[in-house]
C-alpha positions as CSV (number, residue, x, y, z in Angstrom):
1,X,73.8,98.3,106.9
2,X,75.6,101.3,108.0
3,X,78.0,103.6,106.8
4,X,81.6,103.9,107.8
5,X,84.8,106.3,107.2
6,X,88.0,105.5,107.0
7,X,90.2,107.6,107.3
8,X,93.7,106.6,106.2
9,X,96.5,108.4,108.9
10,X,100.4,108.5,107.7
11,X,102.1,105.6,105.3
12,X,104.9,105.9,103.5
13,X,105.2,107.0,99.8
14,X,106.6,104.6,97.2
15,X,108.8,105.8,95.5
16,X,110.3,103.9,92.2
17,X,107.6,103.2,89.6
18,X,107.7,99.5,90.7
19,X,107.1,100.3,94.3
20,X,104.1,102.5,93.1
21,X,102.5,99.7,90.6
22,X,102.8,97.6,93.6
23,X,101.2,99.8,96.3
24,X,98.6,100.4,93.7
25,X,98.0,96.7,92.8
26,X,97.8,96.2,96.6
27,X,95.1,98.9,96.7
28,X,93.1,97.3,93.8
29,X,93.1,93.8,95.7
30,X,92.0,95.1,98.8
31,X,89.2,97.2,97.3
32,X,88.5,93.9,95.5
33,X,88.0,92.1,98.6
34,X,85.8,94.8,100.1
35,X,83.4,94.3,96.4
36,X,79.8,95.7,97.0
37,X,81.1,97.3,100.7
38,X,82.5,99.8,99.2
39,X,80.8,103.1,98.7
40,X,83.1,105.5,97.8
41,X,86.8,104.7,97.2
42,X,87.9,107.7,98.4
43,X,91.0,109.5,97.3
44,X,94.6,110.2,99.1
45,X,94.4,114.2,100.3
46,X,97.2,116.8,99.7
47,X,97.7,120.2,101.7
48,X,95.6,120.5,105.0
49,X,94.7,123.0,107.2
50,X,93.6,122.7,110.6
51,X,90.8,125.7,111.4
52,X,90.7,126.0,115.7
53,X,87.6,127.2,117.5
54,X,89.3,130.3,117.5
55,X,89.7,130.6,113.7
56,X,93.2,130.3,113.6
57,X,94.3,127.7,111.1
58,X,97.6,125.2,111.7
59,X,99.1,124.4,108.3
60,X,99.7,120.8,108.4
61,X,97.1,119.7,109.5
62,X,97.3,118.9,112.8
63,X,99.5,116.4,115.3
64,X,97.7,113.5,112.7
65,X,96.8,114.6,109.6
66,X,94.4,112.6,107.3
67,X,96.4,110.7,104.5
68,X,93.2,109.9,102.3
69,X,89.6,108.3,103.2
70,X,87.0,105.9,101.9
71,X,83.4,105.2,102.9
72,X,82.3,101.5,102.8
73,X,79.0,99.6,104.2
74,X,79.3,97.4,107.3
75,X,77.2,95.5,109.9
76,X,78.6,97.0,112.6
77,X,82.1,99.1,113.9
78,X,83.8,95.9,114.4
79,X,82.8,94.6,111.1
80,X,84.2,97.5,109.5
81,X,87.6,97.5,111.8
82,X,87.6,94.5,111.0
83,X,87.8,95.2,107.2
84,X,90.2,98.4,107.6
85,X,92.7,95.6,109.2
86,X,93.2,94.2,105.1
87,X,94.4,98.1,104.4
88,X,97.4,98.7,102.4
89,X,98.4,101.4,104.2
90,X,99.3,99.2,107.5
91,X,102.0,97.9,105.7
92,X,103.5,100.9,104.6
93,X,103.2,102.3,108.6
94,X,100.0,104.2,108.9
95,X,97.0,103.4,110.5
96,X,93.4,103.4,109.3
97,X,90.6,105.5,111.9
98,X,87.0,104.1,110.9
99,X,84.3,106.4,112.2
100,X,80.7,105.6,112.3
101,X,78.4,108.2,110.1
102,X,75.0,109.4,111.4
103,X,72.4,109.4,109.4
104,X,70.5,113.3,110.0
105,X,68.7,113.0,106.2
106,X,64.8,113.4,106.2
């Protein structure tokens, strides 16, 4: 089995204590679904910087700055798309990039 990121792009923010227990019971079910596939949970990410290949660094991030990631275990790309598609953040409008890892260990 392989290992996949995802990296979670946009979403809104919740914003009354309800809205927030709900985004975060949605996260725990979806996690739950995923059970041993998940590797690492991940986090959400604050501030970002964008370093160019001429040093200089964008504030922000970029045109599509990274929201928070997780790694999980999958069969395949599509297996893990297809596992990304359950992600909370969909509903709240953002969009989930899963990127195969490569393996350079010993």
């Amino acid at each position: 089995m392989a290992k996949y990121l995802l990296v979670y792009h946009g979403g809104s923010m919740a914003e009354s204590e309800e809205e927030q227990a709900a985004t975060m019971e949605a996260w725990g079910k979806w996690f739950g679904t995923l059970g041993a596939s998940v590797v690492d949970g991940g986090n959400p990410t604050g501030e970002s910087v964008t370093v160019s290949s001429d040093g200089k660094a964008q504030p922000g991030g970029g045109a599509n700055p990274a929201s928070g990631y997780s790694l999980i275990d999958a069969d395949s790309i599509e297996d893990a798309a297809a596992k990304a598609r359950g992600c909370p953040i969909l509903a709240g409008g953002g969009s989930v990039e899963v990127c195969a890892t490569i393996d350079v260990g010993p």
